[in-house]
N, C-alpha and C positions, 0 to 999 in steps of 0.2 A: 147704310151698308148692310147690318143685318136685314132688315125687313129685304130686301134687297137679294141675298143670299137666300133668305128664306122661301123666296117669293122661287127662287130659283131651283132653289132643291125641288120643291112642291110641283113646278112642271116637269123637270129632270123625271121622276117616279112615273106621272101620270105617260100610257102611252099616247103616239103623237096623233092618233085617231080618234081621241075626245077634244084636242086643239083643233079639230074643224069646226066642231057643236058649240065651241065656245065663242061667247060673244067676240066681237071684234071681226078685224078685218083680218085677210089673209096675210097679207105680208105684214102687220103686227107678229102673226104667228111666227112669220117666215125669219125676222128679225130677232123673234124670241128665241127661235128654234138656233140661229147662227150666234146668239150671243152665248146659249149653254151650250154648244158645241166645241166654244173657244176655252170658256170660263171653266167648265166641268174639270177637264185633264187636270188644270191647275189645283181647282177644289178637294180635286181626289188627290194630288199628290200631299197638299199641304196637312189634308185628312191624314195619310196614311203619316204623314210624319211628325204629324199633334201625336196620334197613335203610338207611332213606334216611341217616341220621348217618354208618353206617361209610362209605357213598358219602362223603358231606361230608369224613370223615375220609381216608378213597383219594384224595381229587383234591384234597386238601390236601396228603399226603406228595407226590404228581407235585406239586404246585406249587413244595412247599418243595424239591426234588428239583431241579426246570430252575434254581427261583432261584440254588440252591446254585452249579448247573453255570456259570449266568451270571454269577456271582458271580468264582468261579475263573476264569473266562475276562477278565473285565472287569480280575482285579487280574494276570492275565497279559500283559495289553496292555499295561496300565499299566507294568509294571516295563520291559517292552521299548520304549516310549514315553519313559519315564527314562533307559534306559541311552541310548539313543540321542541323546538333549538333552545327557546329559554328554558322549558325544563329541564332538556338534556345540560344545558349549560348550568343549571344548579346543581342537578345530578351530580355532575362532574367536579364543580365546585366543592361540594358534601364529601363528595370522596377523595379530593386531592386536601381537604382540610383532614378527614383521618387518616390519611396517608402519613399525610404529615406529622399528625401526633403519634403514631406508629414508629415510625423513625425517630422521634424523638428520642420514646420509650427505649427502643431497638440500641441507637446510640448509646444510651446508657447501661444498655445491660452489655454492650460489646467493651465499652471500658472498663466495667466491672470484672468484667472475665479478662482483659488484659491484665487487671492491675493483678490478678489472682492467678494469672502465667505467670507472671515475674516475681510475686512470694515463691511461686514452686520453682523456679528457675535457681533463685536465691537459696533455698534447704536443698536440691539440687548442689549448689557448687556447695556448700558448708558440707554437705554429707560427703562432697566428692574428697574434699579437704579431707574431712573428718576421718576417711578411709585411707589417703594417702599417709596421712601421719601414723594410724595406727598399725599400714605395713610396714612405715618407716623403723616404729618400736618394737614391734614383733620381728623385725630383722636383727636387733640389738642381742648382745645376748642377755642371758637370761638374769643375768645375777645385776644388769642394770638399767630391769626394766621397774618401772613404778606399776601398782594398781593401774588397772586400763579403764577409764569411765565408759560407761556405755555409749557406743557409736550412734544411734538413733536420736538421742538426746544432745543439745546442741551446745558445745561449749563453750561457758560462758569467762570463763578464767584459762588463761595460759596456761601449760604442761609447765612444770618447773623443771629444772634441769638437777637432775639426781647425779650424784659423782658415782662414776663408774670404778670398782676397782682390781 
């Protein structure tokens, strides 16, 4: 069949005025000449479509070829996409651990200054006391007031009660 096809192309090319010169008979040629007549249309079609496939096949390989390339690039970003989220994620890590120790500290210094509201909340009311009784005395009169201890200092003993007379 190739020899055959070969044999066929090879007169197909040659024009049909050297198939006179050629050995053989006339209707040899004439029979040659009706068989690549039939045979050729075909040859050339099944040609043009061997052809057009190996195309289909060429811009398949370039296809699968850029995929490839895009492919490789795409899982290139990605890991540098990852490595980068795990640093941010340590990052982030490092700072919500001193954050935390921040607050810790913070916490502590915010109870410490509560507890030292409520001392001065405490000499607050003692002082407020401290002042109520001494206008309470100083409304007294005079001949049955006691020594007045000093109001800024905090009283540690009861007022005794002095007879008025």
């Amino acid at each position: 069949m190739v020899r055959l096809i070969a044999a066929l192309q090879s007169m197909a090319r040659r024009p049909a005025v050297l198939g006179l010169i050629q050995p053989g008979s006339t209707e040899d040629m004439v029979h040659v000449r009706a068989v690549l007549g039939t045979t050729m249309p075909v040859v050339e079609r099944r040609t043009a479509e061997v052809r057009a496939e190996l195309a289909r096949v060429q811009q398949l390989r370039a296809n699968a070829g850029t995929a490839v390339k895009s492919l490789r690039d795409g899982r290139a970003r990605l890991e540098a996409e990852r490595i980068g989220l795990v640093r941010l994620e340590a990052e982030h890590r490092a700072r919500s651990q001193e954050l935390g120790r921040s607050a810790l500290v913070e916490s502590d210094r915010a109870l410490a200054l509560g507890e030292r509201a409520r001392e001065i909340v405490d000499q607050m009311e003692t002082q407020g006391e401290a002042e109520q009784i001494q206008g309470a005395l100083l409304a007294l009169p005079a001949r049955c007031r006691a020594p007045m201890p000093n109001p800024r200092r905090r009283l540690r003993s009861g007022w005794r009660p002095i007879a008025c007379r």
